[in-house]
TIPALUM-510394 format. One record per residue (C-alpha): residue number from 1; x, y, z. Coordinates in steps of 0.1 Angstrom, whole numbers, padded with zeros to 4 digits. Layout:
REM residues N
R pos    xx    yy    zz
R NUM     X     Y     Z
...
***
This chain:
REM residues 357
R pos    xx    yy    zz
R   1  0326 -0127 -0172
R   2  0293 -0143 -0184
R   3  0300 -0172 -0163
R   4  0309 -0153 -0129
R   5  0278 -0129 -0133
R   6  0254 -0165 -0136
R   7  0271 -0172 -0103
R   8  0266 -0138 -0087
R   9  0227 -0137 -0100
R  10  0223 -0172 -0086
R  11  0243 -0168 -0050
R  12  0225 -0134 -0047
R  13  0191 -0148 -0056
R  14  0196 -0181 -0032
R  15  0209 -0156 -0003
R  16  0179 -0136 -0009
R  17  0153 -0161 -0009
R  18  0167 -0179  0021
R  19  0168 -0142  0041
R  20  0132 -0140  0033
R  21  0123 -0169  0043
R  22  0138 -0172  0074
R  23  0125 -0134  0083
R  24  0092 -0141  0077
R  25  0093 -0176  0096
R  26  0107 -0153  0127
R  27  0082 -0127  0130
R  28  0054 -0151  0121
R  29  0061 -0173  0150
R  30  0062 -0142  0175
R  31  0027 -0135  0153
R  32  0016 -0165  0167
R  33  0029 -0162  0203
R  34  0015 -0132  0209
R  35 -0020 -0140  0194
R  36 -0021 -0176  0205
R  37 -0046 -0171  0234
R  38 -0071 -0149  0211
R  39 -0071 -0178  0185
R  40 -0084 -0202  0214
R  41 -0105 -0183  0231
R  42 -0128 -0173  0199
R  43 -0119 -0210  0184
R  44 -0105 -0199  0160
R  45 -0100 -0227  0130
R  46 -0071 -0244  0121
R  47 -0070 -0239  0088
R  48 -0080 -0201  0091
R  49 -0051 -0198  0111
R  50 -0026 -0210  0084
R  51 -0047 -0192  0056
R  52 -0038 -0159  0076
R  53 -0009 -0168  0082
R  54  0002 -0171  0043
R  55 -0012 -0143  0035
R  56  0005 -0122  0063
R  57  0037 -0143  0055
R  58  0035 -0125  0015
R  59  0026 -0091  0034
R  60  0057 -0092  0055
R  61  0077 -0108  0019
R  62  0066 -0072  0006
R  63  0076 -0052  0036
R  64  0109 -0063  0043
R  65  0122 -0067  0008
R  66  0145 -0038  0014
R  67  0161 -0053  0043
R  68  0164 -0086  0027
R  69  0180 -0070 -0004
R  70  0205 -0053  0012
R  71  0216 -0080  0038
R  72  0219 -0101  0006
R  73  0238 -0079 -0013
R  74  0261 -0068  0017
R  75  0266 -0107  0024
R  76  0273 -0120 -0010
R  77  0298 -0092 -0016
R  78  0313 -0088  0015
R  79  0320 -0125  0013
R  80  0337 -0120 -0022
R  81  0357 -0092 -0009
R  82  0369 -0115  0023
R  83  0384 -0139 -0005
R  84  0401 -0112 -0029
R  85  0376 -0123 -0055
R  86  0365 -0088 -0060
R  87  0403 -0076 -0061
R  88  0413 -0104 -0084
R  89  0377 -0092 -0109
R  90  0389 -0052 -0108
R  91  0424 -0062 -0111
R  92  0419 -0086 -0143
R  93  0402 -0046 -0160
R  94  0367 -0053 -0154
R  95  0351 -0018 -0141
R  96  0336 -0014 -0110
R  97  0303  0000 -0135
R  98  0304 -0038 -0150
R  99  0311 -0054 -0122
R 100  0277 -0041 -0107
R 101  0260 -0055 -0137
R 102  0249 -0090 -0125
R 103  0237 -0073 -0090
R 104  0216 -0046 -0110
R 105  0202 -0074 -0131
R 106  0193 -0095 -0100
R 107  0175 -0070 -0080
R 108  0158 -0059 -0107
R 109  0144 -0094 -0111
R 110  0134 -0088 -0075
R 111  0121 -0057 -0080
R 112  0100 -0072 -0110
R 113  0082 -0098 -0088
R 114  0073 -0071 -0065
R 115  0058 -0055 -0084
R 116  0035 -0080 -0098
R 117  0028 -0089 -0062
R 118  0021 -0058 -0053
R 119  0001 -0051 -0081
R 120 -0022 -0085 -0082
R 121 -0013 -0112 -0055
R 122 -0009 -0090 -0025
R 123 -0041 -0068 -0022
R 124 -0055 -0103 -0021
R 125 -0031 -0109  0007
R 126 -0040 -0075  0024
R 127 -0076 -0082  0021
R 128 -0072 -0118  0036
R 129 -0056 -0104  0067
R 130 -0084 -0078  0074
R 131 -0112 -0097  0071
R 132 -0093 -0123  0094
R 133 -0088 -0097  0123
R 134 -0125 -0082  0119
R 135 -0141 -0115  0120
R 136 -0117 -0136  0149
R 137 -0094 -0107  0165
R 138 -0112 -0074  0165
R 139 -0156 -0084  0170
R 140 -0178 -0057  0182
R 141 -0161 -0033  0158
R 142 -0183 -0004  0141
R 143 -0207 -0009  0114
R 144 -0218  0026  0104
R 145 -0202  0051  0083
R 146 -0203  0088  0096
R 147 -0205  0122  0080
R 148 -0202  0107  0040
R 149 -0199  0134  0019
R 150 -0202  0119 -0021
R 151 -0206  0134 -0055
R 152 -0238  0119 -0072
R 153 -0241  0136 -0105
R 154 -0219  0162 -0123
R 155 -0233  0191 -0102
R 156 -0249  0169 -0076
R 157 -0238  0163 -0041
R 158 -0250  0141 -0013
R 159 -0246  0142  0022
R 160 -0257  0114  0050
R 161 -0249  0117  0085
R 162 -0249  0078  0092
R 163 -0249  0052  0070
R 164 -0256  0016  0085
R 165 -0246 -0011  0067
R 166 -0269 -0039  0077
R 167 -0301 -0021  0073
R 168 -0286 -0005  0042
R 169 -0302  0025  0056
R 170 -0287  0064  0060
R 171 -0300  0092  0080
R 172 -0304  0128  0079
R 173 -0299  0124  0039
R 174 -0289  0161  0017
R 175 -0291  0162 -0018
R 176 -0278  0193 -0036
R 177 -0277  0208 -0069
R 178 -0250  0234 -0080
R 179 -0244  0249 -0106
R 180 -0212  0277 -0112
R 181 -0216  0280 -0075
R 182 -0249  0288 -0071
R 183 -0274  0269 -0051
R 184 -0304  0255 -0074
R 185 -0322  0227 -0054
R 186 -0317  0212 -0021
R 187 -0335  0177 -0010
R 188 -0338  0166  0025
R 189 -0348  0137  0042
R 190 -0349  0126  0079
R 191 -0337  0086  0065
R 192 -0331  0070  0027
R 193 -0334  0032  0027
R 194 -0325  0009 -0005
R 195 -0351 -0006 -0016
R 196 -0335 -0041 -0035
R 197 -0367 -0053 -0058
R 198 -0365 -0014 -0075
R 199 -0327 -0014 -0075
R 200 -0335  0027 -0061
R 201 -0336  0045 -0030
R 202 -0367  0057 -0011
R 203 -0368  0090  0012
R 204 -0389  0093  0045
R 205 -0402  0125  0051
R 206 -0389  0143  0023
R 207 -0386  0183  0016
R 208 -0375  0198 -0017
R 209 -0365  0236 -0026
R 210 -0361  0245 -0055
R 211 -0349  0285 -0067
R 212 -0358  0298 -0098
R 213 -0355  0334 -0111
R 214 -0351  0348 -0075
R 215 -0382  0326 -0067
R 216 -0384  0297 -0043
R 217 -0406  0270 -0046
R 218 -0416  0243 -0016
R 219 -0424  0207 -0015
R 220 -0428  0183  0008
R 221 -0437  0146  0016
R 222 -0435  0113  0033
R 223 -0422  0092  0008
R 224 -0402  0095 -0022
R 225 -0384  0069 -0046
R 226 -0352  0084 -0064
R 227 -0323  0072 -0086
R 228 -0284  0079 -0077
R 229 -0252  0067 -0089
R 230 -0244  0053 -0059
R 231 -0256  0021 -0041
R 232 -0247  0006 -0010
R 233 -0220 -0010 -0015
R 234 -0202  0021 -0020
R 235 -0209  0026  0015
R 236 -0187  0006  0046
R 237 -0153  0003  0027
R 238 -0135 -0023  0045
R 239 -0102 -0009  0066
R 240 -0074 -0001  0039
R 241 -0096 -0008  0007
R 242 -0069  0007 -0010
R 243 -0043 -0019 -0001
R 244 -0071 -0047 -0013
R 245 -0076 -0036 -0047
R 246 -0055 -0050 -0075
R 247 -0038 -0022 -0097
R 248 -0062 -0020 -0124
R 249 -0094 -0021 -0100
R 250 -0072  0007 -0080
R 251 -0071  0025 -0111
R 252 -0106  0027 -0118
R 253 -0119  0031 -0082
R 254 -0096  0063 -0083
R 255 -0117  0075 -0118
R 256 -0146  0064 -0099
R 257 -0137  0089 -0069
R 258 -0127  0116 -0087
R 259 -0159  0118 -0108
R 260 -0180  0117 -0072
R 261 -0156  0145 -0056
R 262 -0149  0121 -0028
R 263 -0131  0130  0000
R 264 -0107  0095  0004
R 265 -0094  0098 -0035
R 266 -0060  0106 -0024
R 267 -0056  0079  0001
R 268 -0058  0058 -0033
R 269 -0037  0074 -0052
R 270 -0009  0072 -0032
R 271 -0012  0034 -0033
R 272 -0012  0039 -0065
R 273  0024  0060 -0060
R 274  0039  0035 -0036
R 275  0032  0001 -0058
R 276  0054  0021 -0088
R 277  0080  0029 -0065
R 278  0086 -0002 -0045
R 279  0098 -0019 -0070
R 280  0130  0006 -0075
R 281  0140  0002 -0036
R 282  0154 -0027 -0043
R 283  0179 -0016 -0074
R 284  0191  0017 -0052
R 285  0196 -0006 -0021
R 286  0217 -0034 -0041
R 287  0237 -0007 -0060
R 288  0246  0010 -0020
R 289  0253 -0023 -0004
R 290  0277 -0039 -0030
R 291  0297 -0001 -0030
R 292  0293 -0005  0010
R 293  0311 -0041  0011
R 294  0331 -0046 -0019
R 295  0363 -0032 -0001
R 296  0377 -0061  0018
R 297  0383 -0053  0056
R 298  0396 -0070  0091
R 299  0369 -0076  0110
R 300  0352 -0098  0085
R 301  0316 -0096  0073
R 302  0298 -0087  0108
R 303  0303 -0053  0107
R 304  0288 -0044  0075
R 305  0257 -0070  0078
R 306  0253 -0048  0107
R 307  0251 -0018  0090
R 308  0230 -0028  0062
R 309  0201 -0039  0084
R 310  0206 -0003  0101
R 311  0205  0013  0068
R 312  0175 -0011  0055
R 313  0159  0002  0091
R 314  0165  0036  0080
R 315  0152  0032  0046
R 316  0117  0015  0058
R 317  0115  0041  0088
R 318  0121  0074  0060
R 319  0091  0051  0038
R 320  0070  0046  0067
R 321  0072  0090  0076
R 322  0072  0102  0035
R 323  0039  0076  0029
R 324  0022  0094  0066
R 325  0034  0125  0053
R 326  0015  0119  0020
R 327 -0014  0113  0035
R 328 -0018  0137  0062
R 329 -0023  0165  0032
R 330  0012  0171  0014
R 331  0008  0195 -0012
R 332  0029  0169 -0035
R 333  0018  0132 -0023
R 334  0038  0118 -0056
R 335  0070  0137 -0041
R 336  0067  0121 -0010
R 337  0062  0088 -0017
R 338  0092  0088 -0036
R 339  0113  0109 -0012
R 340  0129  0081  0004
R 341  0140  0063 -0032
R 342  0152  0102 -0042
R 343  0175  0105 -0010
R 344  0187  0069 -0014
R 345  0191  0073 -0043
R 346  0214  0110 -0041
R 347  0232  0088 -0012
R 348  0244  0061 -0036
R 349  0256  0084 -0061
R 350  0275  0103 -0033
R 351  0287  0065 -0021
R 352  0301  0056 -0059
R 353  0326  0088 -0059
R 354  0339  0090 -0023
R 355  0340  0056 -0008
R 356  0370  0032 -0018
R 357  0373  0007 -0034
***
């Protein structure tokens, strides 16, 4: 049997690579097609063109791995079904439970790498592709944050109605202090500006209240240099920063969130959620295609590579609704990120005792 499961790894590994491949080469070309005129009418480089189109190419190698899985799986075994192999294997008392054992083992080689590319090669990817379509595809697109809200201190809060990044200048500035919810000073200012030789920030036109024992004391004045844990480079987060970040830098920006009462934390750590479960599509998927297309039918193959792309479809579709789900406030974000892999999951396990085989 050791030599017939180095033969299913290696078939399934070669089908999935070659599925990937030619995937990605499709919907990069239609990429292209459709963006061809854009590329010459900003003259847009040559080599900035293939650059983004790698990095897009390992994107789409992380976005479709469930429907290359499964169209690999349903292929290889189908096709060992067509020739009685898989009769001959179960008829020769090898269990269906061992028989699964080199398909197990290869997807979670796959599963593996993608996790390490989603963890440290793809944000790189990601961030490749963003800064591609700001700078040749998207120009003219806005370069001020609105409405920040930011925790600067452990009862310290900011507020800044605009923020713009190439002045590295806000505007109607807040600064408050509370303390077991009460109110102990409040800054304004009508603009803060960064000053780079004092590594601080300076407030125009400054006024400071401060309460004390029932009191309340004013202040004002045009300028004002203060010190904040923030600088502005926390400000104008590229688009998805969370998909740029590698896992440990995701890790700490999330610390770093959480310690400022940020409003965007969770938006991190569901990426955090997703790059744990990916990984596990790809072992539910395998173990559902080979109980889908081990049982040797008439029609041949066709049918059943059909119905693992629907299924695949399906699966990305439920992934695509759980993550928006997540996002849009979900009281449980970890549940529904892993929804999809739960259900799947369920559905397999439901597959193993009913279908034949």
């Amino acid at each position: 049997m050791k030599l017939l499961d180095k033969l299913i790894i290696k078939d399934f590994l070669k089908t999935y690579f070659f599925v990937v491949l030619m995937l990605i080469l499709v919907v990069l070309v239609l990429d292209f097609t459709e963006k061809n005129d854009k590329y010459i009418q900003n003259q847009v480089p040559t080599g900035e063109i293939l650059r983004y189109m790698g990095n897009y190419g390992l994107y789409l190698n992380n976005l479709l791995t469930p429907i290359t899985v499964f169209i690999s799986v349903i292929f290889i075994t189908s096709k060992m079904a067509g020739r009685t192999e898989i009769i001959a294997i179960l008829s020769s008392g090898v269990s269906f439970v061992r028989l699964l054992r080199p398909f197990l083992f290869g997807a979670a080689l796959i599963g593996a790498a993608s996790f390490y590319l989603n963890g440290w090669v793809l944000p790189k990817a990601t961030e490749g592709v963003t800064v591609f379509r700001l700078v040749y595809l998207e120009k003219g697109t806005n370069t001020s944050d609105q409405n920040i809200h930011i925790k600067v201190g452990e009862d310290s809060y900011a507020y800044l109605s605009r923020f713009f990044k190439a002045t590295n200048t806000g505007y109607s500035f807040t600064l408050e202090t509370i303390k077991d919810g009460k109110l102990l000073a409040k800054i304004s200012s009508d603009r803060i500006e960064w000053d780079t030789a004092k590594n601080s920030w300076t407030m125009i036109n400054w006024r400071l209240r401060e309460l004390k024992d029932r009191k309340e004391e004013w202040s004002v004045g045009s300028r004002k240099d203060t010190v904040l844990s923030i600088v502005p480079e926390d400000f104008g987060v590229p688009e998805k920063h969370h998909e740029t970040l590698k896992l440990p830098q995701l890790s700490k920006q999330i610390r770093t969130l959480e310690e400022r009462g940020a409003d965007n934390v969770e938006y991190y750590k569901i990426e955090r959620y997703v790059r744990f479960m990916s990984p596990f599509a790809a072992i539910i998927l395998t173990f559902i295609g080979v109980i889908m297309s081990a049982r040797k039918t008439r029609g041949g193959s066709g049918f059943q590579i059909a119905m693992g792309f629907l299924m695949a479809f399906i699966y990305i579709l439920f992934y695509i609704l759980s993550r928006t789900f997540a996002e849009n406030g979900s009281e449980y974000p970890i549940l529904s990120v892993w929804l999809p892999n739960i259900v799947f999951g369920i559905l397999g396990l439901v597959l193993y005792k009913t279908v034949p085989r």
